[in-house]
N, C-alpha and C positions, 0 to 999 in steps of 0.2 A: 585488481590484485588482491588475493588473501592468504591468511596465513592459513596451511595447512592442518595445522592440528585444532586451530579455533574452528574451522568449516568443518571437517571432520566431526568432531565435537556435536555440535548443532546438528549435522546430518544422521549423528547418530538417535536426537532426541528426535526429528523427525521420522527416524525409521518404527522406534516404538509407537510414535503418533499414530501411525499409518498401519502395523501391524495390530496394534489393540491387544497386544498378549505377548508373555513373557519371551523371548530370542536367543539362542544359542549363541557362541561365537561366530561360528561356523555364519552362522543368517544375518550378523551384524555386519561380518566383515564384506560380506556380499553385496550389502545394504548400501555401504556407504566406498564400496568397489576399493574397497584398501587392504594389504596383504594382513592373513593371519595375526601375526606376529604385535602388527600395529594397532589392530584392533583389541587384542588383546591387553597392550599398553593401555590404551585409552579406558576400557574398561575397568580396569584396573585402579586406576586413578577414580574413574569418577564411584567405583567402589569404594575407595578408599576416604573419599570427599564426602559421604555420604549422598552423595546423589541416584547411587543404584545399590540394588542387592541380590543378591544370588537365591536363586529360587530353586530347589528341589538338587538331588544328587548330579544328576546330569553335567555341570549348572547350564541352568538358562537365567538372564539378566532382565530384571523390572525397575523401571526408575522409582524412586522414591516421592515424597508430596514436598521433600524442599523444593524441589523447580516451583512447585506451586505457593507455595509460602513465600518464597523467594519474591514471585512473578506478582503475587497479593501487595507484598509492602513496597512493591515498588511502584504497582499503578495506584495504588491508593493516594500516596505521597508526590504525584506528581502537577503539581498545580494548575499546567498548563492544558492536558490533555482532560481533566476534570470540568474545566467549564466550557471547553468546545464540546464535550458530551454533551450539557444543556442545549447546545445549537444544534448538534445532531439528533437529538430527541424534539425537538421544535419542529424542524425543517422534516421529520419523520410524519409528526404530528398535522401539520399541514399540509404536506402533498398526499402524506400514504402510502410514498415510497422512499426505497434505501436512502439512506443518508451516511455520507462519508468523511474523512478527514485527510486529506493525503499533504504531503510532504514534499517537494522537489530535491530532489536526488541526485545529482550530476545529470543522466542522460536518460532517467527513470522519473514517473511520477508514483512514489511510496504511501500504499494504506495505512496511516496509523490507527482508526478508529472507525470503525463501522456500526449502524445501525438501522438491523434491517426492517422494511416496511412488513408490517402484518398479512399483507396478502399472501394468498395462499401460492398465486403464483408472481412472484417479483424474485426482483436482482439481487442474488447470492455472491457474496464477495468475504473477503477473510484481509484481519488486519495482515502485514509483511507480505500481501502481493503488490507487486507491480505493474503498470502500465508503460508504453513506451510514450516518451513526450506529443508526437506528432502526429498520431492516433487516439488520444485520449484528449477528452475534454477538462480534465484536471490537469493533463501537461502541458497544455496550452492558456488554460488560465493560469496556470505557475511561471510559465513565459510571459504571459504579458504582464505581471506585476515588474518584470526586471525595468532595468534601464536601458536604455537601445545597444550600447556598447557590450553590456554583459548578454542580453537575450542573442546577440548576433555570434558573441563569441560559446554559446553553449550549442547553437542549434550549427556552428562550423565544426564542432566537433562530434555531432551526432553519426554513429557505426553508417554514412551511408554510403562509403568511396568518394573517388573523385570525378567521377564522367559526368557528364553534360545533363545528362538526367537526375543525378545526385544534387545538379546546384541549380536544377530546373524545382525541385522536390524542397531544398530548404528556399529558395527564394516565396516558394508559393506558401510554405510555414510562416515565414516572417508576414507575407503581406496579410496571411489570415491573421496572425496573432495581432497586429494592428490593428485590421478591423474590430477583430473582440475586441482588445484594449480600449477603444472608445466605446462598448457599449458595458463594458463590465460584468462581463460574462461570454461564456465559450459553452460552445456546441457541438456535442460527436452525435449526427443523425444515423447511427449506425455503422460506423466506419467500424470498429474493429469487433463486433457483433451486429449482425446486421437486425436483427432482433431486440437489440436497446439500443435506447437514447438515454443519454446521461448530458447535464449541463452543470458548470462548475465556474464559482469564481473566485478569485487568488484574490491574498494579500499577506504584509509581508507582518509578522509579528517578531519584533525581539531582532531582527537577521534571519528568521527562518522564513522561508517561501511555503505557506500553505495553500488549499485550495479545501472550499465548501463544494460538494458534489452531490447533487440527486441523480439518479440512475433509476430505470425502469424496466417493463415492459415498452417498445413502442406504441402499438396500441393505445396505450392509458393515457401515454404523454405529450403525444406529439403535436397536438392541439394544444399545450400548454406550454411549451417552450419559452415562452417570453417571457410569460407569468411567472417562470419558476425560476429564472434567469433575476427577473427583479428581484424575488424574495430573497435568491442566494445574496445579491450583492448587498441589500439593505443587513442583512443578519450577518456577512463579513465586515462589515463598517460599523455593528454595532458592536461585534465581538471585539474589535480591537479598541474600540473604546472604554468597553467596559474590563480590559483586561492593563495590570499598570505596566 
């Protein structure tokens, strides 16, 4: 469920993202598939908040650098997502490749922090995408950090129907997320790219469900699976120690 005018909103600063240059109304409201009218409102508003300004006779609409200024004191100032970056830049350091921070979401596993490996060719990812639980190796380590009663009751609520296949599909999630669960760490050998491997393991800081994540090329990593499996969980065990 969301509220309208907030999603709107965000889809609007998405459209600018993605076009790179200044937007009519006419190209906003297209943008973000909302009538004239509405667009126009919203516009308006965030004109008037200072977040956009009217550029040249026409108008066409440019955001301003408060999102940016904004978006600066708010990650600067957040204490938690500043020293899991030291783990992400470690864990970069050491394999070579991406290193990630994700979040458990209701029925999504959530990018908070990403950093990517230096190689020329490796795993491109952006903080605020998602993954689906049951295909990713971050949402299956974020499931096996729960409790058996909570994991059973998020993966019954998972978008997959009711047929025999649907509870053939979460039966087989739970009994993998178990296996992981005793080894402290998860594994997608390519499940939802078949071209990366990515290995991740969960733990819970504060009430939040995170998960440590390297992601590759297969090639580079697949021989190191294990290895890299250990390092995650030793560097989640250390992270929550070192965090009060």
């Amino acid at each position: 469920m969301s509220v309208k005018s907030a999603l709107r909103t965000l889809q609007i600063l998405e459209a600018f993202a993605e076009a790179a240059r200044p937007m009519s109304l006419g190209e906003v409201s297209r943008a973000i598939e909302a009538p004239r009218s509405s667009a126009l409102a919203l516009l308006a508003t965030l004109v008037g908040r200072g977040y956009l300004y009217r550029v040249g006779p026409a108008p066409t609409y440019y955001p301003t650098r408060r999102w940016l200024d904004l978006a600066h004191a708010v990650s600067e100032n957040d204490p938690v997502s500043l020293r899991i970056r030291e783990s992400l830049e470690r864990l970069r350091d050491l394999t070579g490749e991406t290193a990630i921070d994700s979040v458990l979401a209701t029925d999504r596993s959530l990018y908070l922090d990403v950093v990517e490996s230096r190689e020329l060719v490796r795993f491109a990812a952006h903080p605020g995408e998602t993954k689906p639980l049951h295909l990713s190796a971050s949402g299956r380590a974020q499931l096996a950090v729960l409790g058996e009663d909570a994991r059973r009751a998020v993966v019954a609520a998972l978008p997959a129907g009711g047929s025999g296949r649907a509870r053939l599909v979460r039966k087989t999630l739970l009994d993998t997320v178990e296996r992981e669960r005793r080894q402290c760490w998860s594994t997608n050998l390519g499940e939802f790219r078949p071209d990366v491997i990515s290995v991740a393991s969960g733990f819970d800081l504060h009430g939040t469900i995170h998960a440590l994540v390297v992601a590759a090329p297969r090639h580079r990593v697949e021989a190191k699976v294990d290895q890299i499996g250990r390092l995650l969980r030793d560097e989640a065990r250390a992270l929550v120690a070192r965090l009060p």
